[in-house]
C-alpha positions in Angstrom: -178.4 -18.6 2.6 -179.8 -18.3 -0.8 -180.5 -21.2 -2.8 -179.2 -19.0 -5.6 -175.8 -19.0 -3.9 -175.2 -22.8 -4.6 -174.7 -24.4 -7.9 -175.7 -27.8 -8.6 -175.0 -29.5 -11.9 -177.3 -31.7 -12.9 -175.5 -34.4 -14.4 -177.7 -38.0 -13.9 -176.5 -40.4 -16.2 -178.1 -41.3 -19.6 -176.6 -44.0 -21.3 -176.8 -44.8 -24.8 -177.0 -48.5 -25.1 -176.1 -50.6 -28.5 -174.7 -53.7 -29.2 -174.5 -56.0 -32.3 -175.9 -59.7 -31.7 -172.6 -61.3 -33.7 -173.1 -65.0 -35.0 -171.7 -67.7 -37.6 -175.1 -68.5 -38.5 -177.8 -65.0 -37.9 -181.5 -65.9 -39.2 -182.8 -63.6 -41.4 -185.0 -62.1 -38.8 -182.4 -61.4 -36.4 -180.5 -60.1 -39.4 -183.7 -57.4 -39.7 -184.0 -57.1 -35.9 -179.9 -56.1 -36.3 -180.5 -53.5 -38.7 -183.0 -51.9 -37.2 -180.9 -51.4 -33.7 -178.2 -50.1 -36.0 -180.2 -47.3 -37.6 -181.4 -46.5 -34.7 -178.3 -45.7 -33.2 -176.9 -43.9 -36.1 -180.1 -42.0 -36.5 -179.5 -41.0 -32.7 -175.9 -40.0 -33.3 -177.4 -37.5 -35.9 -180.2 -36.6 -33.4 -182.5 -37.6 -35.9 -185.0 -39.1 -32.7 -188.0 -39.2 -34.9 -186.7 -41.3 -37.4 -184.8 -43.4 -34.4 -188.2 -43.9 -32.4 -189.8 -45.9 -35.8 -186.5 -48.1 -36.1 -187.0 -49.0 -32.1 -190.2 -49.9 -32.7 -189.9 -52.4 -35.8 -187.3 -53.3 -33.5 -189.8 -54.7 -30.7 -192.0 -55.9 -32.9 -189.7 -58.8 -33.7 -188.2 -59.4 -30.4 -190.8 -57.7 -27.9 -188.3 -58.2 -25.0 -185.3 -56.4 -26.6 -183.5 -54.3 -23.6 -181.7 -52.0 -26.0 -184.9 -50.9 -27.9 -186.8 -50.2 -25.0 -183.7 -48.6 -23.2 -182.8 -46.3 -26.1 -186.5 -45.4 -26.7 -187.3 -45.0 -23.3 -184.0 -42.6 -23.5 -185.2 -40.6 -26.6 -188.6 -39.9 -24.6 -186.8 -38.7 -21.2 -184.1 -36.7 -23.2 -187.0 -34.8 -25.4 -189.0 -34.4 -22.3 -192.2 -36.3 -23.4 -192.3 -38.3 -19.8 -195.6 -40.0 -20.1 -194.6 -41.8 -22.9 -190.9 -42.6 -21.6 -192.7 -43.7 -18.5 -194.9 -46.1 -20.4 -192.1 -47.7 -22.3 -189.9 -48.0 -18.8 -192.9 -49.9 -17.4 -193.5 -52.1 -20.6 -190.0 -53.1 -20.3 -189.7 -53.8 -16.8 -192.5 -56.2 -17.5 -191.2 -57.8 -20.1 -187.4 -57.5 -20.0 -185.7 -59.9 -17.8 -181.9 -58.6 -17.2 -180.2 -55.5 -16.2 -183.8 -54.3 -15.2 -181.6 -51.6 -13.1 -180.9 -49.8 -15.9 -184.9 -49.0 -16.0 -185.2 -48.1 -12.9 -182.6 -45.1 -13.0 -183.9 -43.8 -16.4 -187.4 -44.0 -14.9 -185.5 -41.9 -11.9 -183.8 -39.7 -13.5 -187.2 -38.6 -15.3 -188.4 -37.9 -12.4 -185.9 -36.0 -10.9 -186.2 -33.7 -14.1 -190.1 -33.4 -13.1 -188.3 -32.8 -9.2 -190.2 -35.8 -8.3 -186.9 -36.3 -5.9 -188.4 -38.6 -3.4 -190.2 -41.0 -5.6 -186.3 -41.1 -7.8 -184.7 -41.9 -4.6 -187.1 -45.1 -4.1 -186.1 -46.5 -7.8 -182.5 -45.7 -7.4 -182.3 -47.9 -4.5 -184.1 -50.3 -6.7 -180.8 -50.2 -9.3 -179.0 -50.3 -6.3 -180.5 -53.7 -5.1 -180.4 -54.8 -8.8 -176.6 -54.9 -7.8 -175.9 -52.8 -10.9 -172.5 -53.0 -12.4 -172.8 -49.1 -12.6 -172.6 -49.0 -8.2 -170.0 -45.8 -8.9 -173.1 -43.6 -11.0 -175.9 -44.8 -8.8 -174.0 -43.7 -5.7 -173.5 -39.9 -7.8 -177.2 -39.8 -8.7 -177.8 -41.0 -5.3 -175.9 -37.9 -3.3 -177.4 -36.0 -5.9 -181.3 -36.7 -5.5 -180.5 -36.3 -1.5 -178.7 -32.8 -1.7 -182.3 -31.8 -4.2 -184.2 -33.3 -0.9 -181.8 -30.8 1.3 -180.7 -33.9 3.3 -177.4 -33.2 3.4 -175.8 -35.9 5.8 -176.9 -38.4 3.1 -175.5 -36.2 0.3 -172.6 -36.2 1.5 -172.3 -40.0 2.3 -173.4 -40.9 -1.0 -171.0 -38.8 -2.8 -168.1 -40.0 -0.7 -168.8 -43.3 -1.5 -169.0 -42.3 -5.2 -165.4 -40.5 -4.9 -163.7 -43.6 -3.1 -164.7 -46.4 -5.9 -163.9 -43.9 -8.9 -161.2 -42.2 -10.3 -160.1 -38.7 -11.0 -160.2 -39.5 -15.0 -164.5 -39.6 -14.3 -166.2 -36.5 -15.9 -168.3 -36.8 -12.6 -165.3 -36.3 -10.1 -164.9 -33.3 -9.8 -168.6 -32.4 -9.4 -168.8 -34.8 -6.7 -166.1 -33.0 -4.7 -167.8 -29.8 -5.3 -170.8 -31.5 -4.2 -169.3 -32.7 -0.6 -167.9 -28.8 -0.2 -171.2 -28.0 -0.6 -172.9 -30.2 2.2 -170.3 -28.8 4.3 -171.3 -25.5 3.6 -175.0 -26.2 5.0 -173.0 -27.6 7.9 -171.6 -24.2 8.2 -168.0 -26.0 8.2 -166.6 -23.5 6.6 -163.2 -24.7 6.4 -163.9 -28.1 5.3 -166.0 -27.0 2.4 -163.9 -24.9 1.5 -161.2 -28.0 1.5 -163.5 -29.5 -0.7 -163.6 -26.7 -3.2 -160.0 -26.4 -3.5 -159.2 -29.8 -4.5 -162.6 -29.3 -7.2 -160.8 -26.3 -8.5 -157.0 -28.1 -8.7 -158.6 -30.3 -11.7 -160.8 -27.6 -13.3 -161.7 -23.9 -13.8 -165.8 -24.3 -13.6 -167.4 -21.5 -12.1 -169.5 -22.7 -9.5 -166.5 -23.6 -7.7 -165.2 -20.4 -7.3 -168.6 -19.1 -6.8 -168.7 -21.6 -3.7 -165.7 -20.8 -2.6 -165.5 -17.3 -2.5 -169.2 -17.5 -0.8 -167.2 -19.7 2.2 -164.6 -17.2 2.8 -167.1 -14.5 2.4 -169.4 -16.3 5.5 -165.8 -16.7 7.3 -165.3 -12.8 6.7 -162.6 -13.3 5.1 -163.2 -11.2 2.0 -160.2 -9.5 1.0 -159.1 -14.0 0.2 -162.8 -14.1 -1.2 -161.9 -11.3 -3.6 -159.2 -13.2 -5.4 -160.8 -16.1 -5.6 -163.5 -14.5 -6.8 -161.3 -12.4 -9.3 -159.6 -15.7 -10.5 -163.1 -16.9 -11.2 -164.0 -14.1 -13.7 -160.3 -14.3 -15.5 -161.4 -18.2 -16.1 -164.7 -17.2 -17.1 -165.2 -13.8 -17.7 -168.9 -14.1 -19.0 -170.1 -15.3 -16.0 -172.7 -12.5 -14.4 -173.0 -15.0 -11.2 -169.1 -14.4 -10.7 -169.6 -10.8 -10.5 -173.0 -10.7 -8.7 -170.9 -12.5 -6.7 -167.8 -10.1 -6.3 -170.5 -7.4 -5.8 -171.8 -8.9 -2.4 -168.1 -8.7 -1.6 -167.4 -5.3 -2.3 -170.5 -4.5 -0.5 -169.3 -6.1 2.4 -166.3 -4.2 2.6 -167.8 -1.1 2.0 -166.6 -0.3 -1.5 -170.1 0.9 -2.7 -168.7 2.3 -6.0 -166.8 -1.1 -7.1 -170.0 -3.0 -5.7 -172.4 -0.8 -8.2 -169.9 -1.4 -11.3 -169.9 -5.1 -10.5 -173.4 -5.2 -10.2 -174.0 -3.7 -13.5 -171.9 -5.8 -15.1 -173.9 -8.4 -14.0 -176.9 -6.7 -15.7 -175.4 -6.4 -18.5 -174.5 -10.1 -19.0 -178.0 -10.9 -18.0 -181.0 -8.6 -18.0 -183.3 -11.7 -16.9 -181.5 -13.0 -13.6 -184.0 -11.9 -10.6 -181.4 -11.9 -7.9 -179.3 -9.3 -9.8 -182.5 -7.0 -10.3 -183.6 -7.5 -6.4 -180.2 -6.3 -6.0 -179.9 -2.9 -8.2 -182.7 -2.2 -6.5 -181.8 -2.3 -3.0 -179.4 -0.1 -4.0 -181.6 2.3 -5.9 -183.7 2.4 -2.9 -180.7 3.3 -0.6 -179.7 6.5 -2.8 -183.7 7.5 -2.5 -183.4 7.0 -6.4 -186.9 5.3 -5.9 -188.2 5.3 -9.4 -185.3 3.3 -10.6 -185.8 1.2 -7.7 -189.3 0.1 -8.5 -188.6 -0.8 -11.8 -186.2 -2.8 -11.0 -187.9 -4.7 -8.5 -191.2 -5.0 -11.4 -188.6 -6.3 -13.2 -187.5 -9.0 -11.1 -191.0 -9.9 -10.5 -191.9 -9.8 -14.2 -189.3 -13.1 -14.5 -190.0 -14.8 -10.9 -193.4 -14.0 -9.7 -192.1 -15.8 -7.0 -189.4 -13.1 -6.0 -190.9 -12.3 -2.5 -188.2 -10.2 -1.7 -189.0 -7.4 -4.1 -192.7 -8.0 -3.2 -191.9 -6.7 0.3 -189.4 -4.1 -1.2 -192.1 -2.6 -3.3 -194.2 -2.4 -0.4 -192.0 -0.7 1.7 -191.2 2.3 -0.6 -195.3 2.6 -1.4 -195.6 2.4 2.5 -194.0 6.4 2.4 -196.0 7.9 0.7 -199.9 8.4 1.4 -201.0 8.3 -1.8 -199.5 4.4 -2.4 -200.8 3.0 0.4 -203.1 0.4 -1.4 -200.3 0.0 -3.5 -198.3 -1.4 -0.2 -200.7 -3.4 1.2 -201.5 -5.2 -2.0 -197.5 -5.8 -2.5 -197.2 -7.4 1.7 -200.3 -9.4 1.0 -198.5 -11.0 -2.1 -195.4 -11.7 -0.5 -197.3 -13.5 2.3 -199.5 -15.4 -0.2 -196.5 -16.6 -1.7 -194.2 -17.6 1.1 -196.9 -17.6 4.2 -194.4 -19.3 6.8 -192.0 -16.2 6.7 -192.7 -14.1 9.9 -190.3 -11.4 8.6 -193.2 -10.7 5.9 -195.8 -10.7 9.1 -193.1 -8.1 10.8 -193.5 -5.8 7.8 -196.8 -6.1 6.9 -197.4 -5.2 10.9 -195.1 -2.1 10.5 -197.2 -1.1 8.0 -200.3 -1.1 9.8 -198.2 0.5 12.6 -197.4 3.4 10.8 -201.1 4.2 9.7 -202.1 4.2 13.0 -204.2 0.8 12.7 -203.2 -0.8 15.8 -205.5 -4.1 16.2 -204.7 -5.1 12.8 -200.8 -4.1 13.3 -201.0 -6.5 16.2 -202.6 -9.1 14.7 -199.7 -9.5 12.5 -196.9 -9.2 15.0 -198.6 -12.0 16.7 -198.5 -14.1 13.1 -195.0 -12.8 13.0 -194.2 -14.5 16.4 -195.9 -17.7 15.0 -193.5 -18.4 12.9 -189.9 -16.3 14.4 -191.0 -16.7 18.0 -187.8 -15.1 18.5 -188.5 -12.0 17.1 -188.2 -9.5 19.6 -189.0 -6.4 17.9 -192.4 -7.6 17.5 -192.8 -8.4 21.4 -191.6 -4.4 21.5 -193.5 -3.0 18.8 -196.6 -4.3 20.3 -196.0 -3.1 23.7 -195.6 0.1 22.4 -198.8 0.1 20.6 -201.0 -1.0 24.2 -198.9 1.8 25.4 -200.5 4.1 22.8 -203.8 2.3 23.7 -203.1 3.5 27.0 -202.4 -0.2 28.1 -199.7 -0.4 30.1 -200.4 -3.5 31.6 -200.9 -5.4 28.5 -197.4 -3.2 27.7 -195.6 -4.0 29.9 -196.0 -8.2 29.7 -195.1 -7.8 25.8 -191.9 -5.4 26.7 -190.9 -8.1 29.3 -191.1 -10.8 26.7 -188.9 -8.8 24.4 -186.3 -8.8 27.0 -186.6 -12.4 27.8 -185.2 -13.3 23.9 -182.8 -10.3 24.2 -181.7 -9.0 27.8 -179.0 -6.4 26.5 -181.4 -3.8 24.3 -181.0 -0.9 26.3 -183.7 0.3 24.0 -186.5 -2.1 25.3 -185.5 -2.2 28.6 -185.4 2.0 28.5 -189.2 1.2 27.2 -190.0 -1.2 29.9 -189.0 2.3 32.1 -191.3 4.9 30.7 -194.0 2.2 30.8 -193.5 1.4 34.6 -193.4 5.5 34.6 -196.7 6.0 32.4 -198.0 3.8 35.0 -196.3 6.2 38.1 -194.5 3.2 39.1 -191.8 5.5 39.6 -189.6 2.9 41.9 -189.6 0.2 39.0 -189.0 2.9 36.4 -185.9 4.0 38.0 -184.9 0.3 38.6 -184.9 -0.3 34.7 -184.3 3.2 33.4 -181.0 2.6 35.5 -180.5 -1.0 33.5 -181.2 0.3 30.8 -178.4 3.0 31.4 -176.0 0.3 32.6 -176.1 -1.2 28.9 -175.7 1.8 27.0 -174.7 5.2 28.3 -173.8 5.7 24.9 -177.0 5.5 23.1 -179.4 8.4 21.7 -181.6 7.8 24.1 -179.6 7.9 26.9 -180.5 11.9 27.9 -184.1 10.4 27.5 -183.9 7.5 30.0 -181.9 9.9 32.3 -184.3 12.4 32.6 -186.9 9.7 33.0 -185.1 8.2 35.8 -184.2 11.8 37.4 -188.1 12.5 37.9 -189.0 9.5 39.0 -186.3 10.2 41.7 -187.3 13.5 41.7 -191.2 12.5 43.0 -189.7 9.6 45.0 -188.3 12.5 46.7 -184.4 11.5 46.2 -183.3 14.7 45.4 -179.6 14.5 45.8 -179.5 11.2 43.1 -182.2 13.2 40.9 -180.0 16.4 41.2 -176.8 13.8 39.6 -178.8 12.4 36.7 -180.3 16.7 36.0 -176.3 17.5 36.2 -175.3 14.6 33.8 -178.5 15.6 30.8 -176.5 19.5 31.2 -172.9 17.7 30.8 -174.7 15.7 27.7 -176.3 18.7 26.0 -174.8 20.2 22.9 -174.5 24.7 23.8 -177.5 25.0 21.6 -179.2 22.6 23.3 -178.0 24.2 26.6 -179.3 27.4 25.9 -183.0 26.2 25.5 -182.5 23.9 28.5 -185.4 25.6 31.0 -187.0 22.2 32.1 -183.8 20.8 33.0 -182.7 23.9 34.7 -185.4 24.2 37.0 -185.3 20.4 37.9 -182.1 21.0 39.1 -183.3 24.4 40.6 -185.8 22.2 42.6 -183.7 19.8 43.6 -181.7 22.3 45.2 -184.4 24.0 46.7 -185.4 20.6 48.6 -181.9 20.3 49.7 -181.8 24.1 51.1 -179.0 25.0 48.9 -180.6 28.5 47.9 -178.1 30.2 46.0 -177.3 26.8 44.1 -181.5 26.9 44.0 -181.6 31.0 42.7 -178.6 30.4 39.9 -180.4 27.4 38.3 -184.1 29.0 38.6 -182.7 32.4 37.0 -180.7 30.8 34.0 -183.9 28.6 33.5 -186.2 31.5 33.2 -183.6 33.7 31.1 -184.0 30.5 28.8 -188.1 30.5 28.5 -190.0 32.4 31.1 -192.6 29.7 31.9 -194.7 29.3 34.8 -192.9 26.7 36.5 -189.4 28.4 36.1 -191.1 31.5 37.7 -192.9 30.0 40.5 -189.2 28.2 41.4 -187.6 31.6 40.9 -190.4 33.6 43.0 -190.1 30.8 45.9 -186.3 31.0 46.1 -186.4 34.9 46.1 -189.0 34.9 49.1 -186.7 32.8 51.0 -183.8 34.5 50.8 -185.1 37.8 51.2 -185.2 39.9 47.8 -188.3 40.8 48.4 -187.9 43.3 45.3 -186.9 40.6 43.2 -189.7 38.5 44.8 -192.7 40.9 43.6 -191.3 41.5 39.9 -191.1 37.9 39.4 -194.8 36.7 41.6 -196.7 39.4 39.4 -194.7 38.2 36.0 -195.9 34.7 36.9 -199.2 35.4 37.8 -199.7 38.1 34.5 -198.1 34.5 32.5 -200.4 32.0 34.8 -203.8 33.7 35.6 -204.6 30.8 37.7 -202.2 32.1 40.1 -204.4 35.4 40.5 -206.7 32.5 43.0 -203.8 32.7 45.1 -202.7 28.9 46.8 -205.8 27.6 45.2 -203.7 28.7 41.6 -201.3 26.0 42.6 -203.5 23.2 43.4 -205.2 24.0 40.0 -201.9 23.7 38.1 -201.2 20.2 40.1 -204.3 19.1 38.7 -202.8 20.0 35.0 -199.9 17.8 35.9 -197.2 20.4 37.6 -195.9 18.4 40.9 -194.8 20.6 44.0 -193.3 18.9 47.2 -195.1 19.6 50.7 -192.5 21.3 51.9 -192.7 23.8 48.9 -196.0 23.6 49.2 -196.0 25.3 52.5 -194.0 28.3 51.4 -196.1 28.7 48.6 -199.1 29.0 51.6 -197.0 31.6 53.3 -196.2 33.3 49.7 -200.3 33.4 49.0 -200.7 34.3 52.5 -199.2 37.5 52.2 
């Protein structure tokens, strides 16, 4: 999930301290130490904090131990973002300030948690904490809140139940705090209780994150058509909101409503023209229509605001990756995005694609193997390697990658079709029929499946198990399109063969004469020639032996023709073999 699709609210507690020393009898210097608390405060109420800051400081320089001073100047630092000097005054005072020192400790906290400093906040709010702070309900929020920044969720959520069980449902912080716990849930991926959670958020108020929150729950439940009124109740209650319709665009998207999903999505825009995720989007979608222009400026865009947007770093080099004349353009986008983020091995996977498609193999590899270092489940990368040693004429090396592939996902027909032709590239021809059949047993239904067929069909075919080879050359016929069928010649001999090994002649002759009325080619021929010799036509038999030896001249050597085309890769069975000696012989 996208950190983007949570919203925190930031809401640590500063609190502006004053109080009035009341007596029967005040000295005159308390009198002036009085006044200058009071301006102070008022000055603060008019966010005059200049003027405040020298009224706190006559203030300390009668009573150098003076809590509120040093609290309320302390605050004015933190709340204008000047943290060195807020720091220093938090550590004056807790040196020379003897009560409520937990107060200190939580502005010094909360500064750092602005600086995202969240581990060294959690140490001083447990400080507060031990200070046994009459304020135990806010330290337990801020508490919940510094461990959801630190992503520990299970103490999140402990800490903001206990803040919702001392306080009441008056608290301006109540209803964050349920929204908080929903949202811990969510990183729990339970669902249901978040969304529990958000519901009893959303009964006391109409902020947006909560429907954002919600919806994004049902939506992970796929339950969108419920995540679309949520969602749509969201943008009635605040209908400026582009997250709410970023939001409702995911949605649509998910339910395949492209045209609502691209309205949404521009509305978006429109409310904000600087929100990353929105851009990384419009792109995405650009890119999808091959509207690529558009797409790369949006995706310069979203990198113009966060530099840190990986995503369209790897989108940009994606599109330059098409075309030849960008290819710098991709690598320098892939090496960004792994610069930025170097832990992501979907970057690595990419980058290795890449290198893939421009034919550089050893560096392709080197990155599927940094892919696997950090997604050692990845098992296209185990795949795509073994099909680049298999273009490196490594099958060996092939096959241990392919086999690896399979180990993280057994049911790709694909890879285990691959793990096939490699035991076939090999002339392992029993192992390739063993997985080409697998692979068939897992997907009959796949693209490939006329592929792996006729893979396992020759293998059976030089096993010489004609009758199951003759089955699988019967089914690729059944599977062929008429267009296909009528440029079908390989497959027509094959079967013509097949029933020439099983003495089924006339079966043999129809197959061997509709192969070469598809494309006269010199294995059709020699099929056709062999099948007319043995049954006889010996007028038949001489039109078609000088066709195929005016289309092969190597045939003009007589049997010697036939060993030459073996040597080319034609295979012929000994017992054709021997009628092609009789043939020659004549």
């Amino acid at each position: 999930m996208r950190n983007k699709n949570l919203f925190y609210i930031f809401q640590f507690l500063f609190i502006l301290l004053f109080s009035l020393a009341l007596s029967a009898q005040i000295s005159k210097k308390d009198k002036k130490l009085d006044e200058y608390l009071r301006n102070g405060f008022n000055f603060l109420k008019l966010n005059q904090t200049d003027q405040a800051v020298q009224q706190y400081k006559k203030a300390l320089k009668i009573d150098k131990s003076n809590h509120n001073a040093y609290y309320n100047l302390g605050l004015i630092y933190a709340k204008t973002k000047q943290f060195d000097k807020a720091f220093n005054v938090i550590d004056e005072a807790l040196l020379k300030c003897n009560d409520d020192l937990g107060s200190f400790y939580r502005l010094k906290a909360n500064c750092l948690s602005d600086l995202g400093k969240y581990d060294e906040a959690l140490i001083l709010f447990f400080k507060d904490l031990d200070e046994n702070s009459n304020d135990i309900q806010n330290i337990y929020y801020n508490l919940g809140y510094t461990y959801l920044k630190l992503g520990r969720f299970d103490d999140s959520r402990l800490y903001f139940k206990k803040f919702l069980e001392k306080g009441s449902k008056d608290d301006s912080n109540y209803n964050s705090a349920l929204f908080y716990v929903g949202t811990c849930y969510m990183h729990f991926d339970d669902l249901e209780t978040a969304i529990d959670y958000f519901d009893l958020a959303l009964a006391n108020s109409t902020f947006y994150s909560y429907y954002y929150n919600k919806a994004e729950s049902l939506n992970r439940l796929r339950r969108n058509e419920e995540a679309l009124l949520v969602i749509n109740e969201g943008i009635k209650n605040n209908p400026g909101k582009e997250t709410l319709y970023h939001k409702r665009y995911q949605i649509y998207r998910d339910l395949k409503e492209k045209d609502k999903a691209f309205e949404d999505l521009k509305k978006a825009y429109s409310l904000n023209q600087k929100d990353a995720d929105i851009l990384l989007d419009m792109g995405t979608l650009y890119s999808a229509d091959n509207q690529m222009d558009e797409a790369i400026n949006c995706y310069k865009q979203c990198i113009a605001i966060n530099k840190m947007a990986t995503g369209a770093y790897v989108n940009l080099a994606n599109i330059y990756s098409d075309n030849p004349l960008t290819v710098d353009s991709a690598e320098f986008y892939y090496k960004k995005a792994i610069e930025i983020l170097p832990t992501n091995g979907a970057y690595y996977f990419n980058f290795a694609n890449y290198y893939k498609d421009i034919s550089n193999d050893d560096k392709a590899i080197e990155m599927y193997k940094k892919a696997l270092e950090f997604s050692p489940d990845l098992s296209a990368a185990y795949k795509n390697m073994a099909i680049l040693y298999s273009r490196q004429k490594n099958a060996d090396q092939a096959i241990i990658y392919v086999k690896e592939a399979l180990l993280i996902d057994p049911t790709d027909d694909g890879t285990m079709s691959l793990l096939a032709s490699l035991y076939f590239e090999k002339e392992d021809y029993q192992n390739a029929v063993v997985f080409a059949t697998q692979a068939l047993r897992l997907n009959k239904k796949s693209f490939a499946t006329i592929e792996t067929l006729r893979m396992r069909a020759t293998s059976r075919q030089i096993l010489g198990d004609y009758k199951n080879a003759l089955y699988d050359y019967l089914e690729i016929l059944n599977l062929y399109t008429p267009e296909q069928r009528v440029v079908a010649s390989e497959t027509l001999s094959n079967i013509g063969y097949c029933y020439l090994e099983d003495d089924q002649l006339q079966n043999a002759l129809k197959y061997f004469t509709d192969a070469v009325a598809s494309k006269s080619e010199i294995d059709q021929l020699i099929g056709l020639f062999t099948v007319q010799y043995l049954l006889k036509e010996k007028v038949l038999f001489n039109q078609t032996f000088n066709n195929a030896k005016e289309i092969e001249p190597k045939l003009k050597f007589g049997f010697k023709g036939v060993e030459m085309l073996e040597e080319d890769g034609y295979f012929y069975t000994e017992k054709h073999k021997k009628v092609l000696k009789k043939i020659f012989a004549l």
